[in-house]
N, C-alpha and C positions, 0 to 999 in steps of 0.2 A: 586384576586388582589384588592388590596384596596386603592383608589384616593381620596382625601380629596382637599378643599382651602377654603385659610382663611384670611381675612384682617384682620393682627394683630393688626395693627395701630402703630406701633415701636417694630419692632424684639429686640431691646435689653432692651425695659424695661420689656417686659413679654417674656423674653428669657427663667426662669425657667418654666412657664405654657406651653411655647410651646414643650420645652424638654420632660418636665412631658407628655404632651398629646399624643405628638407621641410616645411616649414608652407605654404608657395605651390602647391609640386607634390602637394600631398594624397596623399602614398607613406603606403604599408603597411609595406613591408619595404624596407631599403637593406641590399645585403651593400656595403660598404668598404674598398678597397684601400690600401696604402701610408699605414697610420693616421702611422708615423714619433714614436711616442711609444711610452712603458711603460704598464701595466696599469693601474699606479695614476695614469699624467699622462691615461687616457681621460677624456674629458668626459663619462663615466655622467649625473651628476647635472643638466648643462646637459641633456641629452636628456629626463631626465625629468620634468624641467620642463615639457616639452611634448609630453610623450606615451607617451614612448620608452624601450620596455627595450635592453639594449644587452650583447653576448655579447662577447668582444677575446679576440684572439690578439695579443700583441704585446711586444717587449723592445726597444721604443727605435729606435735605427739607421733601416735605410732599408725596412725591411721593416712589417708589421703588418698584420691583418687583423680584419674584425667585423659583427656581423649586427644591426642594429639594428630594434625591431620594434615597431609600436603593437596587434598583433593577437596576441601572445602571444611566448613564446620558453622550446622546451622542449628536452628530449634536446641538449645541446649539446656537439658533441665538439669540442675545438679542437686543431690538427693534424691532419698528413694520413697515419692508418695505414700502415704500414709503407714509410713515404716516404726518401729518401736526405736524408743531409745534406750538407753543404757544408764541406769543409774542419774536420769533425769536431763541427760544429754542426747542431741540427736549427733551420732557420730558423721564424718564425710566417708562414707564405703559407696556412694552411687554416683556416676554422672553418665547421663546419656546423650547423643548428637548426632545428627546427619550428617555423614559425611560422602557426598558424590550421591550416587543411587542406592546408598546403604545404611541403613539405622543401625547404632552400636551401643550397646551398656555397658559401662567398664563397672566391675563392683569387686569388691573385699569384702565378703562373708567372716562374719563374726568367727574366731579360734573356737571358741566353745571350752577351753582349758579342762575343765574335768567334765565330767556325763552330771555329777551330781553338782555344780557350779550353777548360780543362777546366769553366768554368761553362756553356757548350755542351751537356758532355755529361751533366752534371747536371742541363739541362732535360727533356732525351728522358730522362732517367730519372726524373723528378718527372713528367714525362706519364703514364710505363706505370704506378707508382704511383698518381696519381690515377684513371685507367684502374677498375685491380682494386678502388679502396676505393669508388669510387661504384658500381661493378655493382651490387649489389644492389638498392639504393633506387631504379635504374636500370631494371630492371626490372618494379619493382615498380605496384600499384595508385594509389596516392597521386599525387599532382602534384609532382614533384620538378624542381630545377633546379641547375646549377652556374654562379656569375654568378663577374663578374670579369676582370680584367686577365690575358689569356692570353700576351698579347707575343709572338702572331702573327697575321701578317693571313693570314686564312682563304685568299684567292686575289689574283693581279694588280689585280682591279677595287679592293683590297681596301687599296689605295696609291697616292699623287697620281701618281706616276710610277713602274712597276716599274723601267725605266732606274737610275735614282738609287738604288735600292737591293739590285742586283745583287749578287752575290758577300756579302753581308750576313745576318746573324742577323733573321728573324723573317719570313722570305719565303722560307728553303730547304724543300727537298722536307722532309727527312725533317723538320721542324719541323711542316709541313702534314702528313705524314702521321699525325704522334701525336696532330695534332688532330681531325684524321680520323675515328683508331681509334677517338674516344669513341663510334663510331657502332654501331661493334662490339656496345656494349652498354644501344643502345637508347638514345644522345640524338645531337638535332637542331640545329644552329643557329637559333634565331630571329632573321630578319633583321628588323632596325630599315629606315623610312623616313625618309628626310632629311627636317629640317624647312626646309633651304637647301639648294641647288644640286641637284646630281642624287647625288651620291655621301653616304652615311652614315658618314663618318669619326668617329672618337672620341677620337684624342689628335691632335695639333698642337704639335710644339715649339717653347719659348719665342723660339728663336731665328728670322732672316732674316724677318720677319712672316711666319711659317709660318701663323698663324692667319688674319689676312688674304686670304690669299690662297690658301683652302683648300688650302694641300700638307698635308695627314693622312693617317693607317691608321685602318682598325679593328680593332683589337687587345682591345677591349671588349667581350665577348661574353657571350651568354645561351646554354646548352647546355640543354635540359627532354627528357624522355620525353615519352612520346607523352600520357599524361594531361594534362600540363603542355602543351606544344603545341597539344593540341587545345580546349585553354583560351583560347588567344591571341586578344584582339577587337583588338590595335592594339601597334604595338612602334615607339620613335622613338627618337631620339637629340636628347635636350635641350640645342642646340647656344649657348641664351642663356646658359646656365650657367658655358660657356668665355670668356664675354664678360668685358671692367672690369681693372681693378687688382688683384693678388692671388689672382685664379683659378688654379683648378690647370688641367695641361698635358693636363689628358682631361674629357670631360663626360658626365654621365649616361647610360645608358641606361636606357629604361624600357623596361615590359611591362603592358600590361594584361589582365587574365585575367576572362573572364565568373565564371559561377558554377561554383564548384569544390566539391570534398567530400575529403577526407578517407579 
């Protein structure tokens, strides 16, 4: 079985790459970040043309999220229970779904923009949030995972230069340590292997050939219990994906999982 996620950055202007890639990369499941579209502009039916059931969270703007699935998609909660909102709005950064013998969270973690921003402190509080609503499924039997754009790099290796982004959002302690805590309740990072260079980066921005000349983070992570992890036959970062005209600024990660149950 094969699980991928991927912040597009607007499902519908690289809706022909993402078609193309899920037919190439023979994915099971994609959780989607930063759809950047409303419910009814999802490309549902472009999906299921070729496979693909398709769950959204999503109200336009910059935000949106979704689980896209050829092996089923059931139990499908969208939003992330009893999560904070933002300036009086509950944003779409959560949708979770069974798909096959696998539970999946697709989530977009708040930017946190400055350390002293009050959307800062609405990350570490979307952390402890996601925290308490995945415990459960967290502990559980089943192979579960929470995929997705976290908007931190896990450690120093984790960024082309920690230098460059000192005193910055997405590299402070207590950033790392919300990410940490998921450990609390029984999930793990799965690290990806580079398919280039020695480092596993996953966004690269548009700007200074940032792509070029690998300066990235990994900020794109796979979080599983220990079901789910001890499932893992291989985990990469599909770094062709970032390549061409009109790519988005992050590329897949995949996972691939032996045989699983339910």
């Amino acid at each position: 079985m094969r699980i991928a996620t991927w912040n597009i950055n607007s499902i519908t202007v690289r809706l022909p790459k993402l078609l193309a890639w899920l037919e190439s990369s023979d994915t099971d499941v994609l959780c989607v970040q930063e759809t950047k579209c409303t419910a009814e502009q999802f490309p549902a039916e472009a999906l299921r043309e070729i496979g693909y059931e398709s769950a959204v969270n999503a109200t336009g703007r910059w935000n949106g999220v979704a689980v896209i699935s050829r092996v089923g998609l059931e139990d499908v909660t969208a939003g992330l229970p009893g999560g904070p909102g933002y300036e009086g709005v509950q944003e779409p950064r959560a949708i979770s779904a069974t798909c096959g013998p696998v539970r999946v969270w697709s989530v977009y973690l708040p930017n946190g923009r400055e350390v002293d921003h009050a959307h800062y402190a609405y990350k570490l509080q979307w952390f402890d949030a996601l925290k308490a609503a995945v415990a459960e499924d967290a502990s559980g039997t089943r192979p579960f995972a929470v995929l997705g754009d976290f908007n931190v790099a896990p450690t120093d290796a984790d960024v082309w230069d920690p230098a460059v982004f000192e005193g910055a959002t997405h590299v402070t302690p207590a950033e790392r340590a919300a990410l940490s805590a998921l450990g609390d309740v029984g999930l793990s990072d799965v690290l990806p292997r580079p398919l280039k260079y020695d480092r596993a980066y996953t966004f690269w921005d548009y700007r200074q050939l940032a792509f070029p000349k690998n300066r990235g983070m990994r900020i794109d992570l796979v979080y599983g219990n220990a079901p789910f992890t001890e499932a893992v036959k291989d985990s990469y970062v599909d770094r062709e994906a970032r390549k061409g005209k009109g790519a988005s600024d992050h590329a897949p990660v995949v996972v691939d999982l032996g045989v699983v149950s339910a």
